[in-house]
N, C-alpha and C positions, 0 to 999 in steps of 0.2 A: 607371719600371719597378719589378716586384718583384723583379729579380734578387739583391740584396743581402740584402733580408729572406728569402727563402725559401730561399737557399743556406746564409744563416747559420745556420737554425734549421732544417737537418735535421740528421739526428742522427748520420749518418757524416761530417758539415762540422766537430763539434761547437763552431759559435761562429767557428771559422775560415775563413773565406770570403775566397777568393783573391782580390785586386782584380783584376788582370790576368786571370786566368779570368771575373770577373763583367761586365770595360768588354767580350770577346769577344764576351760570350752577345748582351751590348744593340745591340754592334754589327753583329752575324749580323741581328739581327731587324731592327735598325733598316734595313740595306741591303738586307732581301729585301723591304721596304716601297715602299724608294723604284725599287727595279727594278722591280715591280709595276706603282706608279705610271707610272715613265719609260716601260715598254713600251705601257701606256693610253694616256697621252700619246702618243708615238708615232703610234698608230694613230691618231689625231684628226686628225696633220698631212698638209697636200695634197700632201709629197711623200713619203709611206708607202711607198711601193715602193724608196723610197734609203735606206730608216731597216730593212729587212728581218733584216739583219745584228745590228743596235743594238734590237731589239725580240726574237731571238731569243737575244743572251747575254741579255737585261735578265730573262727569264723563265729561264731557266737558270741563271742565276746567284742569282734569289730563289727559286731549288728549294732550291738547295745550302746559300743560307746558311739556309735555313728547317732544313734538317734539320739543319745544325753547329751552329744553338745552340739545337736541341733536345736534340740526342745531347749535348751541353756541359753543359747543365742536368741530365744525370742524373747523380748522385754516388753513388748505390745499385749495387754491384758495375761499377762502369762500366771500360774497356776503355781503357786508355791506348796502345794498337796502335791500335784505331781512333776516337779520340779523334785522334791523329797525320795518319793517313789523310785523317780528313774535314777538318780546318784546313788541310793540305796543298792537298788541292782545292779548299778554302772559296777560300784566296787564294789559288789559279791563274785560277779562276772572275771573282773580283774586280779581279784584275790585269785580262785580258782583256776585261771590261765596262767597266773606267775607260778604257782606251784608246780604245775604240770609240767609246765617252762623248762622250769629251775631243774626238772629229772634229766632232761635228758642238755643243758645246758653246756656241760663237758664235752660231750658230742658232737651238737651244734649249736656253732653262735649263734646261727638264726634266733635260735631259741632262747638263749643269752640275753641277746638284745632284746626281743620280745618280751619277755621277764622283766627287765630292767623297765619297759613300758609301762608293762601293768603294772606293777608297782607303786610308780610314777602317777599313774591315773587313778590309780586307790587311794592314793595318799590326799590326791587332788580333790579327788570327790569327798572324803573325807572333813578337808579340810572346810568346804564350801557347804557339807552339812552342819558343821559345828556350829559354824557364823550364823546359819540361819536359823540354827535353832535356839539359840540364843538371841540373835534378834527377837521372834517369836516370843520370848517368854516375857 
């Protein structure tokens, strides 16, 4: 990804580009890819009607992180209120997709790996709320 070179080289970054803000942004994208995916899948399998639940966070959950590591990526007068807000939901969202994941994970890996995602992206957001709220204080 370009997360790294483009954060680093704008100009209210100047040169300083948060690791922990940059593993977020790849991990937002990188899980709204694989819930995408895991929901397509999904829909393939013959018993699609038990996967309803697990096909509706998988897409709700690649809304939210699509939009937290967009709104992440913007460093131009950006909003550390709702910079908070949406990593908040990012990994509520995340939490609640890996769970759902993880039922039927045995089954398919789709879902495996998707799980493994949100996870991923919980921990991420997680991690980039702690920094900043310590920052903060």
């Amino acid at each position: 990804m370009y997360t790294q070179a483009m954060l680093g080289s704008h100009p209210d970054v100047a040169g300083r580009a948060d690791a922990t803000l940059i593993r977020c942004i790849e991990e937002c994208f990188g899980c709204a890819q694989a819930c995408t995916a895991c929901a397509d899948a999904c829909l393939g399998e013959d018993m699609v009607g038990e996967l309803a639940r697990c096909i509706r966070l998988d897409l709700d959950c690649a809304d939210i992180c699509l939009a937290t590591g967009k709104v992440a990526s913007r460093r131009t007068g950006s909003s550390d209120a709702v910079l908070v807000s949406m990593l908040d939901t990012c990994a509520a969202i995340c939490l609640l997709c890996a769970e759902e994941c993880e039922m039927h994970a045995r089954q398919h890996e789709h879902c495996r790996i998707c799980a493994e995602a949100c996870r991923r992206c919980e921990s991420a957001c997680r991690d980039v709320l702690r920094a900043m709220r310590q920052r903060l204080q």
